[in-house]
PDB file of N, CA, C, O and CB in Angstrom:
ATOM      1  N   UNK A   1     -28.932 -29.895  -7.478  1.00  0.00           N
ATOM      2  CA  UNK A   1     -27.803 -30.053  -6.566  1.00  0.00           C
ATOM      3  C   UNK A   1     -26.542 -30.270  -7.409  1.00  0.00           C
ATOM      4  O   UNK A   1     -26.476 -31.032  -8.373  1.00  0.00           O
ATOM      5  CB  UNK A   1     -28.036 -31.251  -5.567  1.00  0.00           C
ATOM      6  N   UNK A   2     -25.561 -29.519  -6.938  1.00  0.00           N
ATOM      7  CA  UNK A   2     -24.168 -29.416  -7.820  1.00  0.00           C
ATOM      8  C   UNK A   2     -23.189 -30.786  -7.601  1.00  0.00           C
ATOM      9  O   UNK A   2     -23.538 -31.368  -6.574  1.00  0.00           O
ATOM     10  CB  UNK A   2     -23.215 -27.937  -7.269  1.00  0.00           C
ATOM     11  N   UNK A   3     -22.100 -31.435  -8.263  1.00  0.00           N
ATOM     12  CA  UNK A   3     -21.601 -32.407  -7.603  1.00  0.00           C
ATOM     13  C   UNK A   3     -20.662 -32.245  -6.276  1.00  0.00           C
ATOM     14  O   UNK A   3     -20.153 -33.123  -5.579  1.00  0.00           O
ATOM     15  CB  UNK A   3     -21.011 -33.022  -8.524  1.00  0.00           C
ATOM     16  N   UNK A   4     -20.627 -31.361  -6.208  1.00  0.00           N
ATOM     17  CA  UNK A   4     -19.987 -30.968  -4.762  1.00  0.00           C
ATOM     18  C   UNK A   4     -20.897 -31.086  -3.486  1.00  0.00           C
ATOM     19  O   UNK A   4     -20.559 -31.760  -2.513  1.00  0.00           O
ATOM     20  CB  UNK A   4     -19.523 -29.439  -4.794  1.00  0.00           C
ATOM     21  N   UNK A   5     -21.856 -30.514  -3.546  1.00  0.00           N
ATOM     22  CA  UNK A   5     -23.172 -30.948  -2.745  1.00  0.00           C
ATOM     23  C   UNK A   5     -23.371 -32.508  -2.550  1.00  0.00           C
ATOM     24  O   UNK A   5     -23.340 -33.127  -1.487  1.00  0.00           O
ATOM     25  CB  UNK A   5     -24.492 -30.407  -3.541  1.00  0.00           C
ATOM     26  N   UNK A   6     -23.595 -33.028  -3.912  1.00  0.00           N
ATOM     27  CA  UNK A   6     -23.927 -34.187  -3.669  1.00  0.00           C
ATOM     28  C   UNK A   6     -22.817 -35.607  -3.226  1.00  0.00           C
ATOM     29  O   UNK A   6     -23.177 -36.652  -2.683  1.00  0.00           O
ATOM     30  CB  UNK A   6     -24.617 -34.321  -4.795  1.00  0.00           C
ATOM     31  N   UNK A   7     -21.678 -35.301  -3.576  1.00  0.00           N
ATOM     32  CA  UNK A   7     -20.713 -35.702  -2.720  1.00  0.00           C
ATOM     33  C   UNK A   7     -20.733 -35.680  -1.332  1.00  0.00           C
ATOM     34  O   UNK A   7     -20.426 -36.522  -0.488  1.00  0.00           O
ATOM     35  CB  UNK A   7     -19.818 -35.150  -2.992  1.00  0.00           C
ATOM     36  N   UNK A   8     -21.274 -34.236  -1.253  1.00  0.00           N
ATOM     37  CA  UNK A   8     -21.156 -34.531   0.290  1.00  0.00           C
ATOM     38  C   UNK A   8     -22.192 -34.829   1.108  1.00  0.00           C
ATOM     39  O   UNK A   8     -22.009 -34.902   2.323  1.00  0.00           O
ATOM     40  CB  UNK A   8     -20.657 -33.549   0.923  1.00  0.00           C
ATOM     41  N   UNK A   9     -23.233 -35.009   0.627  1.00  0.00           N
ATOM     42  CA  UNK A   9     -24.252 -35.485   0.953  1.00  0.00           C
ATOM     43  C   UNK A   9     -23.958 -37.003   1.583  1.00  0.00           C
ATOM     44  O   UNK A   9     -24.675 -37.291   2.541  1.00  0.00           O
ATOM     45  CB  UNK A   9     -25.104 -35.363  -0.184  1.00  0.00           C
ATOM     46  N   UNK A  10     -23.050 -37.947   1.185  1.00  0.00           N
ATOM     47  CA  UNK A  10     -22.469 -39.250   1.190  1.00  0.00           C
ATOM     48  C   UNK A  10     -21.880 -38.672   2.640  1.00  0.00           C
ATOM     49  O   UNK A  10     -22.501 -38.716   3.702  1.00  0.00           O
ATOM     50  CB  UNK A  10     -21.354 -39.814  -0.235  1.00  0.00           C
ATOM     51  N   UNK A  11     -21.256 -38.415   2.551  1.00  0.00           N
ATOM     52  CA  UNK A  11     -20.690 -37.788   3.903  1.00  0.00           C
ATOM     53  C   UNK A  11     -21.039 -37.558   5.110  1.00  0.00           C
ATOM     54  O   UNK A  11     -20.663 -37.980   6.204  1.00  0.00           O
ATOM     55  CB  UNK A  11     -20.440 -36.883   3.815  1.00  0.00           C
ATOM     56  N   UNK A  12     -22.196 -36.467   4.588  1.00  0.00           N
ATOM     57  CA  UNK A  12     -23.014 -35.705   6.009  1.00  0.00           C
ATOM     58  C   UNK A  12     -23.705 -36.961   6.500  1.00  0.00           C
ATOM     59  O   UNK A  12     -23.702 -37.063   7.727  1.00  0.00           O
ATOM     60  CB  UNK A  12     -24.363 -34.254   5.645  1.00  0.00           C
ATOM     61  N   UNK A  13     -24.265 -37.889   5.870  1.00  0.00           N
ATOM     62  CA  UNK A  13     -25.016 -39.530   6.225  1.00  0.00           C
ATOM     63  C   UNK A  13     -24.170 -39.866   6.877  1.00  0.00           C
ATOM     64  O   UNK A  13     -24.596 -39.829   8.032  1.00  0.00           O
ATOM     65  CB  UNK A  13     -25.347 -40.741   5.118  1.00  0.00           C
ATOM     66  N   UNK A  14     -23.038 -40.237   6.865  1.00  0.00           N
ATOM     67  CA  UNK A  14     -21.922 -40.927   7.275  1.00  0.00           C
ATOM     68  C   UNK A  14     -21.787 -40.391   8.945  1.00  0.00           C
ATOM     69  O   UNK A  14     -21.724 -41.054   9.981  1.00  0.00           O
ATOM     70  CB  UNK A  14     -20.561 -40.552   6.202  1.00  0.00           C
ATOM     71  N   UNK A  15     -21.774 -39.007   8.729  1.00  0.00           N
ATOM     72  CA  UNK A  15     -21.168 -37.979  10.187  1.00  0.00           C
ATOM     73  C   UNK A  15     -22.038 -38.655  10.753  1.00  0.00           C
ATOM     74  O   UNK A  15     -21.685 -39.422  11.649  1.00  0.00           O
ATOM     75  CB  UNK A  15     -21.267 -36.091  10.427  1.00  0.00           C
ATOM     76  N   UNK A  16     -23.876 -38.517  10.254  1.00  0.00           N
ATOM     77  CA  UNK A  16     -24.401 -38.787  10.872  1.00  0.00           C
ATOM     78  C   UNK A  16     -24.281 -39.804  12.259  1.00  0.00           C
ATOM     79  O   UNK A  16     -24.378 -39.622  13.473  1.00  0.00           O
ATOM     80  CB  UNK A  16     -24.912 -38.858  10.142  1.00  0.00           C
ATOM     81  N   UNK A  17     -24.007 -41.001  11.345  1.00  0.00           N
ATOM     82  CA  UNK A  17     -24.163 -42.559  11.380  1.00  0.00           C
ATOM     83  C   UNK A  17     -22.690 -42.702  12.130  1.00  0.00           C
ATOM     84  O   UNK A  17     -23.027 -42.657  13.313  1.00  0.00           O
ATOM     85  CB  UNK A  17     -24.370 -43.464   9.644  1.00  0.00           C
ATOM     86  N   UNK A  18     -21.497 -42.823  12.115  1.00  0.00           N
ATOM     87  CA  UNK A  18     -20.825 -42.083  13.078  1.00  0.00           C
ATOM     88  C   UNK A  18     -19.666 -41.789  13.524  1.00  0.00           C
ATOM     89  O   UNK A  18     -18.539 -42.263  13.663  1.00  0.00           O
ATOM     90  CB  UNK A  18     -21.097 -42.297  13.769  1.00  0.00           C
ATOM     91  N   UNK A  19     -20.478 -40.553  13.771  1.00  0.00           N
ATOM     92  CA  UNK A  19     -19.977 -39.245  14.032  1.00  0.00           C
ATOM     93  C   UNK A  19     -18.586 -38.797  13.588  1.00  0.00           C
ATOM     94  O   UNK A  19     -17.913 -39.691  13.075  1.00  0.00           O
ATOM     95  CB  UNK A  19     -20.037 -39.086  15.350  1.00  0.00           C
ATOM     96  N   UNK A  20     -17.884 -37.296  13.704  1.00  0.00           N
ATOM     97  CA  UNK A  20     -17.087 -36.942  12.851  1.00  0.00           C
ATOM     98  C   UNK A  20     -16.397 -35.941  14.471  1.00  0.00           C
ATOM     99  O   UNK A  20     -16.845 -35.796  15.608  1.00  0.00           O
ATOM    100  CB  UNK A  20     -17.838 -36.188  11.169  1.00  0.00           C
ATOM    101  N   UNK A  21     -14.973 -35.382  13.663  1.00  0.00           N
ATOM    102  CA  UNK A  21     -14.557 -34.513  14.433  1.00  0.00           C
ATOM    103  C   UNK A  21     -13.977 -33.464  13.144  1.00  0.00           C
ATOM    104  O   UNK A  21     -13.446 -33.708  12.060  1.00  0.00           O
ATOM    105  CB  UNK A  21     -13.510 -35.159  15.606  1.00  0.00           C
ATOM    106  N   UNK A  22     -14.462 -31.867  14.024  1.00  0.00           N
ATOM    107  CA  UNK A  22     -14.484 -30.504  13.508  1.00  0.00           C
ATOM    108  C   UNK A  22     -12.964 -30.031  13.345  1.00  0.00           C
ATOM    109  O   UNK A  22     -12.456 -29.900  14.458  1.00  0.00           O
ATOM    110  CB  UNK A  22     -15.331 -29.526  14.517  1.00  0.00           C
ATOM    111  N   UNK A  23     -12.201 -29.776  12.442  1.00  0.00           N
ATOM    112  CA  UNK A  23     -10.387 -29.713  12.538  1.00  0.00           C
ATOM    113  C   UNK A  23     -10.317 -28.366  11.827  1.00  0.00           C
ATOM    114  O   UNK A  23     -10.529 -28.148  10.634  1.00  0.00           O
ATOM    115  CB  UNK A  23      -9.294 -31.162  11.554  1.00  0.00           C
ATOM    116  N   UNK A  24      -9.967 -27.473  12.817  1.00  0.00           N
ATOM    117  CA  UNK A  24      -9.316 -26.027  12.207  1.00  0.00           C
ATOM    118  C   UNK A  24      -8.035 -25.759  12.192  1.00  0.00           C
ATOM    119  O   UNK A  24      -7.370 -25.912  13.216  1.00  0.00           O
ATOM    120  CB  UNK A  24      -9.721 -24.901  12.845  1.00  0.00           C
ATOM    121  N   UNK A  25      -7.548 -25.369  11.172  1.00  0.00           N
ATOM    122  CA  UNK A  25      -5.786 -25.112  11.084  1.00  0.00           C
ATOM    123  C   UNK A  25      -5.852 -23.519  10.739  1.00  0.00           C
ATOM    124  O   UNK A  25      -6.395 -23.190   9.684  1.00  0.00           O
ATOM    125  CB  UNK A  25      -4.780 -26.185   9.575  1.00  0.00           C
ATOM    126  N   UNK A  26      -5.422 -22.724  11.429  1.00  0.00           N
ATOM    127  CA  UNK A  26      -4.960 -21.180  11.132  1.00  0.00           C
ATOM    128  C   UNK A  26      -3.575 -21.027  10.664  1.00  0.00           C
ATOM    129  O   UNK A  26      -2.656 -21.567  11.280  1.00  0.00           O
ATOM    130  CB  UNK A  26      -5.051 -20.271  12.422  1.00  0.00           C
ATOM    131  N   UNK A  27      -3.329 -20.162   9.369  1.00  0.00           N
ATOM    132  CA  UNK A  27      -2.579 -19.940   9.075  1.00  0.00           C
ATOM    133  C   UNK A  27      -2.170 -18.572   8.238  1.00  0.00           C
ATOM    134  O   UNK A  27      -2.984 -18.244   7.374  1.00  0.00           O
ATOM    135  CB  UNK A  27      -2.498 -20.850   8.816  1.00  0.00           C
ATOM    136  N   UNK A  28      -1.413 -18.031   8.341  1.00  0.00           N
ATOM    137  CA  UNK A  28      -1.012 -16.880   7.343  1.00  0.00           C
ATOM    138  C   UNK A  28      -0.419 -16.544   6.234  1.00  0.00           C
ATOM    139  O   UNK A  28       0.800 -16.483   6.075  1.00  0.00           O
ATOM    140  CB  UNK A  28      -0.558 -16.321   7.694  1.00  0.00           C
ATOM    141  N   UNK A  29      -1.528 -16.241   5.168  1.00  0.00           N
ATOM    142  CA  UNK A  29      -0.506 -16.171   3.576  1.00  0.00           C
ATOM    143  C   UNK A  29       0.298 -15.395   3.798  1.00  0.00           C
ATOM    144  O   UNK A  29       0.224 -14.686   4.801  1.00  0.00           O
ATOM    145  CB  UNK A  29      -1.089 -15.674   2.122  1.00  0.00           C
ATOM    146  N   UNK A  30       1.527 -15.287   2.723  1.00  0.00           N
ATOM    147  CA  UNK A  30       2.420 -14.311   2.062  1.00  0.00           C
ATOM    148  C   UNK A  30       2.577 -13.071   2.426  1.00  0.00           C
ATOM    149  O   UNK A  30       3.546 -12.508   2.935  1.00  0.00           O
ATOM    150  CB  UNK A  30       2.157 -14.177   0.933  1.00  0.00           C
ATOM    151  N   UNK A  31       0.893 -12.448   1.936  1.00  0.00           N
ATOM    152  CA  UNK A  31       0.684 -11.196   2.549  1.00  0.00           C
ATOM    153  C   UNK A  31       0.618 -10.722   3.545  1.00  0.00           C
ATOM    154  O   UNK A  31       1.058  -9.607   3.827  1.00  0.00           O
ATOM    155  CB  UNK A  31       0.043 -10.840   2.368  1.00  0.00           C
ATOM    156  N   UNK A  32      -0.066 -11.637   4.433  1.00  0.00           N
ATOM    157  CA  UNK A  32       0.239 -10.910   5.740  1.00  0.00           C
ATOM    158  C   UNK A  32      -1.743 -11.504   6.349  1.00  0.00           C
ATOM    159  O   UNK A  32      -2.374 -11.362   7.397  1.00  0.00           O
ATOM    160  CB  UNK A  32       0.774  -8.559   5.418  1.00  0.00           C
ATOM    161  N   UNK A  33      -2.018 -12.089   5.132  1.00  0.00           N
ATOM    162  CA  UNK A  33      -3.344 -12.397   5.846  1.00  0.00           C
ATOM    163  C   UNK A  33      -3.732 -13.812   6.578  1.00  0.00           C
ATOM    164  O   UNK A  33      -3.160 -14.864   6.294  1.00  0.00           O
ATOM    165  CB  UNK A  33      -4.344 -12.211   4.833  1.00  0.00           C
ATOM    166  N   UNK A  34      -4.557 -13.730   7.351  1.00  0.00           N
ATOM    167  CA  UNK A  34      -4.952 -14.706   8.225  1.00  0.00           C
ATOM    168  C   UNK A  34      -6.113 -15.605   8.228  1.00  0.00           C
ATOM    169  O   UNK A  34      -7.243 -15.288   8.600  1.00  0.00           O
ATOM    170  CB  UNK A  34      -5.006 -14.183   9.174  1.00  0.00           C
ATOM    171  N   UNK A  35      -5.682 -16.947   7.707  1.00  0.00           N
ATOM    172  CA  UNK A  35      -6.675 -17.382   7.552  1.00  0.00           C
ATOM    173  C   UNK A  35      -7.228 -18.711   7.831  1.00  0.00           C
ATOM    174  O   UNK A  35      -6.329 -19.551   7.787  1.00  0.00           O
ATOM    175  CB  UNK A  35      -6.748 -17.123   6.684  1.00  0.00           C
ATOM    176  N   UNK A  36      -8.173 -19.122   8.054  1.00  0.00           N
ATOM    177  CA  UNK A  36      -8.848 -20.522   9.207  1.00  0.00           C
ATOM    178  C   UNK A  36      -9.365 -21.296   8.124  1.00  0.00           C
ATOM    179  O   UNK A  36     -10.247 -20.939   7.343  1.00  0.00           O
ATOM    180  CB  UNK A  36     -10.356 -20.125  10.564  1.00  0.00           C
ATOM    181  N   UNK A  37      -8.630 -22.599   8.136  1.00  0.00           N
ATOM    182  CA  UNK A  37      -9.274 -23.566   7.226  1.00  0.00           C
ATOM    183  C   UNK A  37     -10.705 -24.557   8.313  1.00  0.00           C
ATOM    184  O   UNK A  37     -10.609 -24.791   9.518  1.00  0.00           O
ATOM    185  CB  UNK A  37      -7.729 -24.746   6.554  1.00  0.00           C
ATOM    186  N   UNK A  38     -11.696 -24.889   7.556  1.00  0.00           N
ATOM    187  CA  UNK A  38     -12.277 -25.814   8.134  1.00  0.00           C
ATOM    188  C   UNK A  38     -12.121 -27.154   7.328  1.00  0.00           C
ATOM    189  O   UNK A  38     -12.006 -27.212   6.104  1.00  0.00           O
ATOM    190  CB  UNK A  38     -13.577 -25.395   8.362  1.00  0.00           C
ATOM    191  N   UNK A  39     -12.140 -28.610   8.502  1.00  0.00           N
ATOM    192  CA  UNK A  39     -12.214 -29.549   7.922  1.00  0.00           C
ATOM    193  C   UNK A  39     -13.161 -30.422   8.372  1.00  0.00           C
ATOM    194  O   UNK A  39     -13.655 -30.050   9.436  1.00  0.00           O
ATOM    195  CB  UNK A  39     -11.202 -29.950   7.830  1.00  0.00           C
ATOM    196  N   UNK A  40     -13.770 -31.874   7.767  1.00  0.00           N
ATOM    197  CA  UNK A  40     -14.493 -32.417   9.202  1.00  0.00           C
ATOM    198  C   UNK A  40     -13.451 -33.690   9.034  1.00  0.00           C
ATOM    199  O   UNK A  40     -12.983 -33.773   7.898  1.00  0.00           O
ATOM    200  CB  UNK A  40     -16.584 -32.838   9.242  1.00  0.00           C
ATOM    201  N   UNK A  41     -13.053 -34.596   9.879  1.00  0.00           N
ATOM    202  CA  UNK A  41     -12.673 -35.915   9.572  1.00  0.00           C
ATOM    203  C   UNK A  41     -13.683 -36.849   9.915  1.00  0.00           C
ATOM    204  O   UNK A  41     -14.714 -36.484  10.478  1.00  0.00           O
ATOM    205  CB  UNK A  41     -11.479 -36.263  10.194  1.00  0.00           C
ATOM    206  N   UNK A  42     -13.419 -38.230   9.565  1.00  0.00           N
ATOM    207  CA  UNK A  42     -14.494 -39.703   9.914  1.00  0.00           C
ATOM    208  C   UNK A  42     -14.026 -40.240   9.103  1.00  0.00           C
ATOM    209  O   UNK A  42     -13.425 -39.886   8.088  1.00  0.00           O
ATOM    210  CB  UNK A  42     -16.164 -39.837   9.814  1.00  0.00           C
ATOM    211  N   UNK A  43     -14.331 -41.310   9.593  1.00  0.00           N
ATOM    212  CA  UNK A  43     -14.045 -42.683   9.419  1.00  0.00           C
ATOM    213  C   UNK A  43     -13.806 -42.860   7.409  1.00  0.00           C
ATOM    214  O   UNK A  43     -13.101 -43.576   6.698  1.00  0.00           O
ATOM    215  CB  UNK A  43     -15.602 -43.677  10.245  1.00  0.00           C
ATOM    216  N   UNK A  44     -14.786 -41.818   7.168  1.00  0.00           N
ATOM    217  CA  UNK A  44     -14.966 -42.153   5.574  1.00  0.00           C
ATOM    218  C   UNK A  44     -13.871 -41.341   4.829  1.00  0.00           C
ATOM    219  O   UNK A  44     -13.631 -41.451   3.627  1.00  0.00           O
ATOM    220  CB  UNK A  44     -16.559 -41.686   4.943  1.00  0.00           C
ATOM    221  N   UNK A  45     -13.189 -40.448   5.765  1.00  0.00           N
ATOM    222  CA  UNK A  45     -12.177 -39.709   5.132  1.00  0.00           C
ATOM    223  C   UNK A  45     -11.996 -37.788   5.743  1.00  0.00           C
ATOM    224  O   UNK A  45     -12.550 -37.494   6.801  1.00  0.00           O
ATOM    225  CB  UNK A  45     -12.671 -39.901   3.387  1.00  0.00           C
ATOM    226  N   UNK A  46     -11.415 -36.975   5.166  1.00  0.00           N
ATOM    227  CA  UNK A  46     -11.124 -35.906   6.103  1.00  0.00           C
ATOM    228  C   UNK A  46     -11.774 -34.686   4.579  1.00  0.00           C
ATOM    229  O   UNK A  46     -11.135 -34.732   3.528  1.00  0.00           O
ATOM    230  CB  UNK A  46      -8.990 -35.862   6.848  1.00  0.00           C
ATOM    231  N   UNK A  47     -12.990 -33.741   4.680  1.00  0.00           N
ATOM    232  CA  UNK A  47     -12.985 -33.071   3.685  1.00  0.00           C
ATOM    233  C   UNK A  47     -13.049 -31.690   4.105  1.00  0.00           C
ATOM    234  O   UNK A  47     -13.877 -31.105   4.802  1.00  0.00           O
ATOM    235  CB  UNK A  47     -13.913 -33.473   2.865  1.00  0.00           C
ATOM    236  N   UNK A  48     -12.137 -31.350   3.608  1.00  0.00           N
ATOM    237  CA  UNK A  48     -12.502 -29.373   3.906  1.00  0.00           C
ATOM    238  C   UNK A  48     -13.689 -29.161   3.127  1.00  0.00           C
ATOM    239  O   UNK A  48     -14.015 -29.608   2.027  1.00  0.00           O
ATOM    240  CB  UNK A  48     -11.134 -27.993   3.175  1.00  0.00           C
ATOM    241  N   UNK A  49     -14.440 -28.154   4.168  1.00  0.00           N
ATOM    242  CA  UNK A  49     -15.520 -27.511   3.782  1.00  0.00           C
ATOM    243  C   UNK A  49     -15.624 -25.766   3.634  1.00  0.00           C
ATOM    244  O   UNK A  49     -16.446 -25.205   2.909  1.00  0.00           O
ATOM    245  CB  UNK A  49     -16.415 -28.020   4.703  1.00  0.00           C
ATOM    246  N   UNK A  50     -14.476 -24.975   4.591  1.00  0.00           N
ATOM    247  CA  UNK A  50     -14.381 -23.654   3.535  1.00  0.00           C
ATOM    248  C   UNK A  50     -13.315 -23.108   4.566  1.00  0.00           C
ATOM    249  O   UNK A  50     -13.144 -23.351   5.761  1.00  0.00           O
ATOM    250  CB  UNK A  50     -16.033 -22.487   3.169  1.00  0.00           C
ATOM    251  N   UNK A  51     -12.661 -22.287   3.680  1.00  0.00           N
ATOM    252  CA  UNK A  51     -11.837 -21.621   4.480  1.00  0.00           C
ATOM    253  C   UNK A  51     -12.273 -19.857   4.741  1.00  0.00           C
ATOM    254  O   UNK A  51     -13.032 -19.231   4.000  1.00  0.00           O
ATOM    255  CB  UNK A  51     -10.411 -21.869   3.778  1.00  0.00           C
ATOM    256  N   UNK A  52     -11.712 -19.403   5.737  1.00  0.00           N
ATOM    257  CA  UNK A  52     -12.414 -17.215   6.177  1.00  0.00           C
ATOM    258  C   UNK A  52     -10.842 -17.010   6.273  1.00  0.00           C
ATOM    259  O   UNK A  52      -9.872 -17.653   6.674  1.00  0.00           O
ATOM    260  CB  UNK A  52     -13.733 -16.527   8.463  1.00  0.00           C
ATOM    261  N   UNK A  53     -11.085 -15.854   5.730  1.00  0.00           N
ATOM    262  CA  UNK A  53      -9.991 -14.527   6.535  1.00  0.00           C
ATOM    263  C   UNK A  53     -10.676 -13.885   7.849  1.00  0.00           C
ATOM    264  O   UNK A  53     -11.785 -13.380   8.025  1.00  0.00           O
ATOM    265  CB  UNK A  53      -9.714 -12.960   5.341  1.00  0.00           C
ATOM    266  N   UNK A  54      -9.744 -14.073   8.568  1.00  0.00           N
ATOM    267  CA  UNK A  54      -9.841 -14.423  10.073  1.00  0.00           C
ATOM    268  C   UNK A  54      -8.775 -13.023  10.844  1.00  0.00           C
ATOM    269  O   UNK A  54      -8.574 -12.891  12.051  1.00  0.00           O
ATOM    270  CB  UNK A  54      -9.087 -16.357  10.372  1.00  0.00           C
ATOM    271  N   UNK A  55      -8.310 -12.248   9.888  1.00  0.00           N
ATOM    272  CA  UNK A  55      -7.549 -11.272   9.943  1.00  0.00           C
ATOM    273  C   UNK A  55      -8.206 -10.100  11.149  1.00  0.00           C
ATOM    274  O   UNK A  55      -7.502  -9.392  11.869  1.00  0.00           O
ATOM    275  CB  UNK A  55      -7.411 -10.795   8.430  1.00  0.00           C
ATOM    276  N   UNK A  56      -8.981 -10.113  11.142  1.00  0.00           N
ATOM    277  CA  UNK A  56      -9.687  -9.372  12.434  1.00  0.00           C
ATOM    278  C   UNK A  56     -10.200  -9.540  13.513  1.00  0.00           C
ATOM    279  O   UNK A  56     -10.815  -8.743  14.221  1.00  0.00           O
ATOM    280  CB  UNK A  56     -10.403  -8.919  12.295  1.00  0.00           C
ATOM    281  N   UNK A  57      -9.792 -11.285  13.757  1.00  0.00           N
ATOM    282  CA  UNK A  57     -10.623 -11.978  14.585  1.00  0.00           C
ATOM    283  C   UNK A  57      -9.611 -12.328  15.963  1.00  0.00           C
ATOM    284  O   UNK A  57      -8.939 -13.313  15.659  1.00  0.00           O
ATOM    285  CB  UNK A  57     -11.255 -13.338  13.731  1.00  0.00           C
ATOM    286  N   UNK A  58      -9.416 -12.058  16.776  1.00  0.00           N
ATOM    287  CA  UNK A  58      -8.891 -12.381  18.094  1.00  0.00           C
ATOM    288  C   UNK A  58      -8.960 -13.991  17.891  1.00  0.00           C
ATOM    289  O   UNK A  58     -10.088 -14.426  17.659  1.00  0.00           O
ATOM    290  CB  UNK A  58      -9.829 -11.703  19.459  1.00  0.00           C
ATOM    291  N   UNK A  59      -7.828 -14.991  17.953  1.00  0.00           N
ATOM    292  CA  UNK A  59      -7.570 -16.167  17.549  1.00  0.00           C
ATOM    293  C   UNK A  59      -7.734 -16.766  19.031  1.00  0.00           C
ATOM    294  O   UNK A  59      -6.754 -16.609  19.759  1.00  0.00           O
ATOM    295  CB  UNK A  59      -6.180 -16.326  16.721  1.00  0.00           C
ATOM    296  N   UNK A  60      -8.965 -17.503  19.630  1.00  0.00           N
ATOM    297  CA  UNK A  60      -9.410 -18.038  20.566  1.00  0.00           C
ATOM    298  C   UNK A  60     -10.190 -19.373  20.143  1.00  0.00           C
ATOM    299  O   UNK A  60     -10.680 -19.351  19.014  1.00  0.00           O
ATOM    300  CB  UNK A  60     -10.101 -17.085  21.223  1.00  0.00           C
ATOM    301  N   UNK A  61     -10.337 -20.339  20.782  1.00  0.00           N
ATOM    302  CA  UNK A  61     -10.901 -20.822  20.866  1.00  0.00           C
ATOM    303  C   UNK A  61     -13.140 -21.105  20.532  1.00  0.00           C
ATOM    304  O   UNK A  61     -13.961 -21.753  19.882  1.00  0.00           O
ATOM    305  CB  UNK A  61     -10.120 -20.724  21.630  1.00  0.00           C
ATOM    306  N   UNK A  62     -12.980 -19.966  21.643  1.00  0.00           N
ATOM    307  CA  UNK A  62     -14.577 -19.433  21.114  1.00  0.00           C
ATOM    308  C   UNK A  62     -14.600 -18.425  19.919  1.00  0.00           C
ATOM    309  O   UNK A  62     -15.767 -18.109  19.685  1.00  0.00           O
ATOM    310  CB  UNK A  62     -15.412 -18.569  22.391  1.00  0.00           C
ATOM    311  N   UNK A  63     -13.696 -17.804  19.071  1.00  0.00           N
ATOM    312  CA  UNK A  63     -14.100 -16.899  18.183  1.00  0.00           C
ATOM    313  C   UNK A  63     -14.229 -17.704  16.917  1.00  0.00           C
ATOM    314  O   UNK A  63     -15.144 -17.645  16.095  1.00  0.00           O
ATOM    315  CB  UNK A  63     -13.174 -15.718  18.106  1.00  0.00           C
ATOM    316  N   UNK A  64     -12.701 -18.791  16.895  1.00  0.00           N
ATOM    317  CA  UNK A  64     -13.000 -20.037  16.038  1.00  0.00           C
ATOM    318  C   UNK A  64     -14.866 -20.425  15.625  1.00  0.00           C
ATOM    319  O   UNK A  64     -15.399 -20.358  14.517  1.00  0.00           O
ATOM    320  CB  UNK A  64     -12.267 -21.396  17.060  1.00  0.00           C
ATOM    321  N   UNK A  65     -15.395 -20.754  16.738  1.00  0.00           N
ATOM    322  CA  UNK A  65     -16.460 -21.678  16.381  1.00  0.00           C
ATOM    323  C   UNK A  65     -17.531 -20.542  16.318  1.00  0.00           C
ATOM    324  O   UNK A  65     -18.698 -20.865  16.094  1.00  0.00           O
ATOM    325  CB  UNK A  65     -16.757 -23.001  17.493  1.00  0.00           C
ATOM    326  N   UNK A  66     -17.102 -18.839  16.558  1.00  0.00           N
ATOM    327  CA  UNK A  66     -18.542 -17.590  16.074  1.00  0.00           C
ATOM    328  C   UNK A  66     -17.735 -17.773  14.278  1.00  0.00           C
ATOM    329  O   UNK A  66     -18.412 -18.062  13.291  1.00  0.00           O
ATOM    330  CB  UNK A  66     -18.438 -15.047  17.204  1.00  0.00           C
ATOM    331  N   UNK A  67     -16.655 -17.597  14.248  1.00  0.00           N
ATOM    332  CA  UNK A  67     -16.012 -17.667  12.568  1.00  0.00           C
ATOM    333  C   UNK A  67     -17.323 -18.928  12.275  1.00  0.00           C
ATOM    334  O   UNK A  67     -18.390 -18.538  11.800  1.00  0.00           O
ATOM    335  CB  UNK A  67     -13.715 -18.418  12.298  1.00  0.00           C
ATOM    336  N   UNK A  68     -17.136 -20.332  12.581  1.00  0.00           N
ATOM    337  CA  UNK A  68     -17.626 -21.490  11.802  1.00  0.00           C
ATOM    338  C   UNK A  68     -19.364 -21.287  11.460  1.00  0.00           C
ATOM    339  O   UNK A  68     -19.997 -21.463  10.419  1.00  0.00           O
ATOM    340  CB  UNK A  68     -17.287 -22.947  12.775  1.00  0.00           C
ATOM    341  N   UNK A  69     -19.838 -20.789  12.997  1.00  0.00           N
ATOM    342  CA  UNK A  69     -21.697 -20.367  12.921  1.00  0.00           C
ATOM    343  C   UNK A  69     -21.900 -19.409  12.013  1.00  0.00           C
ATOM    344  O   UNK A  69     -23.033 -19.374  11.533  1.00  0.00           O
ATOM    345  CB  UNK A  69     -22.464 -19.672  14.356  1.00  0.00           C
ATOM    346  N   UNK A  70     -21.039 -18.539  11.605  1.00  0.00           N
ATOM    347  CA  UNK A  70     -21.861 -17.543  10.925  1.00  0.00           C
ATOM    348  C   UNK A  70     -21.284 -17.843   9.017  1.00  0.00           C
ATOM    349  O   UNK A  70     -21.772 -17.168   8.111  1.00  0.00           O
ATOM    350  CB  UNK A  70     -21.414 -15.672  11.761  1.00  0.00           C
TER     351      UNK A  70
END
């Protein structure tokens, strides 16, 4: 396990124990591309976990969380 993993391993316990909220910010680089940060927040602190180019994606609500599942 890498230290990034295991950092967050401290974390995911934490969400567990309780609970967290899911924070997406969309935004567009320079170029012209589009793109969806993920974050989680709690109590233990706020960590992004990855950001997509989202450039093809109809910006809704439900397409957000097919972007996060897959």
């Amino acid at each position: 396990m890498d230290k990034v993993q295991k950092c967050l391993e401290k974390y995911k316990s934490d969400w567990e124990k309780w609970g967290c909220t899911l924070i997406c910010d969309g935004w567009t680089d320079g170029k012209g591309i589009s793109l969806t940060n993920f974050l989680v927040n709690s109590p233990s602190g706020t960590v992004f976990l990855k950001s997509i180019d989202t450039s093809d994606v109809i910006k809704d609500g439900q397409k957000c969380m097919n972007c996060w599942t897959t």
